[in-house]
Residue frames relative to the residue before (quaternion, step in Angstrom):
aa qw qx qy qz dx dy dz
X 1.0000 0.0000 0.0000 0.0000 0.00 0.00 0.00
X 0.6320 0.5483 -0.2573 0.4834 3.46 1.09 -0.48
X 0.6585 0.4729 -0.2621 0.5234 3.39 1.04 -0.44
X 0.5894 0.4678 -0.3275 0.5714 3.58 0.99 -0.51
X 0.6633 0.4996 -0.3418 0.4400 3.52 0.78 -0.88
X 0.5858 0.6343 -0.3002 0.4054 3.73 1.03 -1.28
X 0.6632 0.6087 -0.1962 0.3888 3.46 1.28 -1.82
X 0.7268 0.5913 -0.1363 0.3218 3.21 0.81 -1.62
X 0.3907 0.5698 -0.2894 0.6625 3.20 1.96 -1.38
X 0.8376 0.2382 -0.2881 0.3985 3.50 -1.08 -1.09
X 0.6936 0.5622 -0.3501 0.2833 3.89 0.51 -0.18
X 0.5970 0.5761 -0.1699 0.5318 2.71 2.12 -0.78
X 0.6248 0.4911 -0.2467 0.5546 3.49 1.67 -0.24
X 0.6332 0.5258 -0.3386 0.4560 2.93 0.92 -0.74
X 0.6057 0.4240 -0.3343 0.5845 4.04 0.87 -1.27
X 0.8561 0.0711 -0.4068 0.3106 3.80 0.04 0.28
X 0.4469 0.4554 -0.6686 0.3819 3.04 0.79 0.95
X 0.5545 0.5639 -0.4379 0.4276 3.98 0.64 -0.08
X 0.5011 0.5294 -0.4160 0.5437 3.99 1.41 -0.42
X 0.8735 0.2864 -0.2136 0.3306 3.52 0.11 -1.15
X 0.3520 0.6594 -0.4298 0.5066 3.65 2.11 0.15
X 0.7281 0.3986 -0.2809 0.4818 3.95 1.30 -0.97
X 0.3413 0.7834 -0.3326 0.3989 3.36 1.15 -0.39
X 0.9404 0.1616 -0.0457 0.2958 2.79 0.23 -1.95
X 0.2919 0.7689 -0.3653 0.4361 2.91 2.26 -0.10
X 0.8130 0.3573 -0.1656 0.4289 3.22 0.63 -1.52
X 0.5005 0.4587 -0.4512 0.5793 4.21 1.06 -0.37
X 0.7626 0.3324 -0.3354 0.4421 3.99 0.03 -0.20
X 0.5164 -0.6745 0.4122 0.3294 3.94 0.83 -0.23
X 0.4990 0.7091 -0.4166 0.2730 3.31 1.30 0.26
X 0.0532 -0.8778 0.4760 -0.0023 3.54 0.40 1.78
X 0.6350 0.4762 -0.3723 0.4810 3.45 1.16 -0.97
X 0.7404 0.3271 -0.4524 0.3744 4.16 0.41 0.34
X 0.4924 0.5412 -0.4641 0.4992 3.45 1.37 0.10
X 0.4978 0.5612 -0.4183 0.5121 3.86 1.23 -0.60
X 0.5872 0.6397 -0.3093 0.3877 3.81 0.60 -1.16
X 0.6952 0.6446 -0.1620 0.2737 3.04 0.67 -1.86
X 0.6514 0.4289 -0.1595 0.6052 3.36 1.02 -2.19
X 0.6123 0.5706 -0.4635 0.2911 3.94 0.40 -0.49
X 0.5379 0.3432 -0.3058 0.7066 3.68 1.79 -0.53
X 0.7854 0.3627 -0.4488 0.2241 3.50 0.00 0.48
X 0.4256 0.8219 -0.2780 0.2569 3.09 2.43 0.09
X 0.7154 0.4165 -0.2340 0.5100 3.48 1.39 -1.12
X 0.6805 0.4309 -0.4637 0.3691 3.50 0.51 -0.05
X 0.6069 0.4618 -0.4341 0.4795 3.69 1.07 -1.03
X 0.6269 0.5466 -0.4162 0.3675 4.00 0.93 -0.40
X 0.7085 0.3982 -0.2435 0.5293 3.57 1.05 -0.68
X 0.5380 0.5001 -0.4683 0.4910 3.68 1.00 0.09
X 0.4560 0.7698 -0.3058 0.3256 3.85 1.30 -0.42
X 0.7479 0.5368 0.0033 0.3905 2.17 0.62 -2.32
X 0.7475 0.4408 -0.1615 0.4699 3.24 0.34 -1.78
X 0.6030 0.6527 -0.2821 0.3617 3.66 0.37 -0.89
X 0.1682 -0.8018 0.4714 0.3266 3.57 -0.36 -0.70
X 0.5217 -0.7479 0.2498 0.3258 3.53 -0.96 0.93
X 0.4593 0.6254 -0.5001 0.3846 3.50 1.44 0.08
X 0.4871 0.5143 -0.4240 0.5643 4.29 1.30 -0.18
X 0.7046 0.3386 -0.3652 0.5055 3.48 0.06 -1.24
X 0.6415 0.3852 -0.5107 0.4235 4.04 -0.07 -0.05
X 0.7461 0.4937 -0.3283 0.3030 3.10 0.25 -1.57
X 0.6029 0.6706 -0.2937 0.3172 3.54 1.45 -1.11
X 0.8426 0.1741 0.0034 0.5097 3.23 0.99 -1.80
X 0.3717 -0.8280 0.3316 0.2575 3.29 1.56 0.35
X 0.1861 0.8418 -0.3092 0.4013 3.30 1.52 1.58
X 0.1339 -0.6495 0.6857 0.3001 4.06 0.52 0.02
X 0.8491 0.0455 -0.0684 0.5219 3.44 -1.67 1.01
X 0.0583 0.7308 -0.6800 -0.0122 4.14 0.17 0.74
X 0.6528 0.6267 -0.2710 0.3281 3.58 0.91 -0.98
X 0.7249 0.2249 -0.3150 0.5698 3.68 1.11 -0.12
X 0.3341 0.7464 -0.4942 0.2949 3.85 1.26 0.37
X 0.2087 -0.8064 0.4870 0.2627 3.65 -0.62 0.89
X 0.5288 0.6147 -0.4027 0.4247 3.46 1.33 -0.30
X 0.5521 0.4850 -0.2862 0.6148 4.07 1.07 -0.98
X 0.5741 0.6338 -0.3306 0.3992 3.64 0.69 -0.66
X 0.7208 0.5602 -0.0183 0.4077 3.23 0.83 -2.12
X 0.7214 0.4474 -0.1411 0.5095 3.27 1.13 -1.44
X 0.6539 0.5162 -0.3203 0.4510 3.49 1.13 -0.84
X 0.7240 0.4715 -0.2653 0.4280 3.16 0.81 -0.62
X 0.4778 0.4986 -0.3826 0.6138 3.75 1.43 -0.28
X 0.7862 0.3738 -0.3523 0.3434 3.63 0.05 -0.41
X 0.5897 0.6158 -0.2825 0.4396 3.18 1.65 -0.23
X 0.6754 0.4350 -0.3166 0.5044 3.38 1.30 -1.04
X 0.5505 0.5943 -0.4463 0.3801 3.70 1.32 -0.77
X 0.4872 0.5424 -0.4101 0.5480 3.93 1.16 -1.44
X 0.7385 0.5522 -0.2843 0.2624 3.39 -0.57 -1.06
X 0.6184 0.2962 -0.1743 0.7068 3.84 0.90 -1.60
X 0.6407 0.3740 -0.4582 0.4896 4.26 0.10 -0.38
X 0.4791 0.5961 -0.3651 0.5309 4.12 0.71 -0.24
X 0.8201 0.1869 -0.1966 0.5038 3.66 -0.83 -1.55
X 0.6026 0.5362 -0.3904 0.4439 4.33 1.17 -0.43
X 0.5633 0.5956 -0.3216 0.4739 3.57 1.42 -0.32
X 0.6887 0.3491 -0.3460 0.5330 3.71 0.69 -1.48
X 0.5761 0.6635 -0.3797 0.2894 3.38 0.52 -0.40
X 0.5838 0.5792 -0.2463 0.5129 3.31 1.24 -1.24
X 0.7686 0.4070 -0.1979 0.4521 3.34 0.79 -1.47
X 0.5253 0.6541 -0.3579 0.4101 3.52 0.91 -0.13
X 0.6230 0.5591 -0.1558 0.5243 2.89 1.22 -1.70
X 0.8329 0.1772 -0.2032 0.4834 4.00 -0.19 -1.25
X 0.7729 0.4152 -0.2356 0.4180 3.74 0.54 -1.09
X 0.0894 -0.7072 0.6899 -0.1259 3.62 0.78 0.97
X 0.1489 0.7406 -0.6498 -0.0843 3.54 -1.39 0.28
């Protein structure tokens, strides 16, 4: 339970240190590495599509057809690359303090 608790801490730090990593991407004009970014967030937010069914993706975003939306597309895939960089910024954390 402590370890889950340890994880969660550092995951929660990590996902906002990945908010203010986009932040600053965007206050400095760096568009072509925020482009980069969503490219690691393209195949999962594409296989969460897929796999899922589209009566969730409606009911979720209250879209007819959410599954061929490119905006739901766009967004799904930002939250994926954000999960992701807030993820590998997490083991890190825990690497870093929870040495065992």
């Amino acid at each position: 339970m402590r370890a889950l608790m340890q994880f969660s801490a550092c995951l929660a730090l990590g996902l906002v240190v990945a908010v203010m990593i986009l932040i600053g991407l965007m206050f400095f004009g760096w568009f072509n590495l925020i482009d980069g970014l969503l490219l690691t967030g393209k195949p999962l937010a594409h296989l969460s599509l897929v796999l899922l069914p589209d009566g969730f993706w409606s009911t979720l975003s209250g879209l007819p057809d959410a599954a061929s939306n490119s905006s739901l597309r766009s967004f799904l895939a930002l939250c994926a690359a954000l999960g992701q960089l807030g993820l590998l910024l997490a083991l890190g954390f825990m690497r870093l303090w929870y040495r065992a």
